[in-house]
C-alpha positions in Angstrom: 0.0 0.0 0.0 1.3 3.5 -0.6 1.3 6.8 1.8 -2.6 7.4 0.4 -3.5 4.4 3.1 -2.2 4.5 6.7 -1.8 1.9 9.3 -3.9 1.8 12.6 -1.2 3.7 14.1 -0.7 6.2 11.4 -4.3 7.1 11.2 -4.7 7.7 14.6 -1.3 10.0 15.2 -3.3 11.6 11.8 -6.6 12.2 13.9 -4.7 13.0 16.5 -6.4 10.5 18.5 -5.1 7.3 20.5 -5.2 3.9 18.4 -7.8 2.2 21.2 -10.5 5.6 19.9 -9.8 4.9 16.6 -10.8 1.2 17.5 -13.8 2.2 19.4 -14.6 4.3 16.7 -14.5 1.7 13.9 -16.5 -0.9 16.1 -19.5 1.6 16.3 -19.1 2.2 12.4 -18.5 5.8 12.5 -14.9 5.7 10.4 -14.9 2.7 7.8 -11.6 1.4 7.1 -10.2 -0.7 4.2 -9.6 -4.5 5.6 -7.2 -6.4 4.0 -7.0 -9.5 5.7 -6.8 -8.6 9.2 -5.3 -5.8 9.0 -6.7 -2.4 9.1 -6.2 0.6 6.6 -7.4 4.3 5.8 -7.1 6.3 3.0 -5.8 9.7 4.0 -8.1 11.9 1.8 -11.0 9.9 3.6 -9.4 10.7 6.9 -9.2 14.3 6.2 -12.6 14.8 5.1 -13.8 13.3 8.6 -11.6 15.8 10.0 -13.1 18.8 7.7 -16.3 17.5 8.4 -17.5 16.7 4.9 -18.4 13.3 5.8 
């Protein structure tokens, strides 16, 4: 994956939030990530318009 997809950790040091919100926040379906297996990713423009409130 390239730098337009972030890691768990990534995206949360990105919201500026700890990685157990940003868990607690994907269990309740309010951010959607991109699953690969089991691992967890988010595109960064996706992340940004959370953050800019256009989603």
């Amino acid at each position: 994956m390239n730098k337009e997809f972030l890691r768990i950790n990534d995206a949360a040091e990105f919201l500026g939030i700890t990685k157990k919100a940003l868990y607690i926040q994907v269990s309740r379906g309010n951010i959607t990530p991109l699953r690969r297996g089991k691992l967890l990713y988010f595109k960064q423009s996706y992340l940004r318009s959370l953050i800019e409130g256009e989603v």
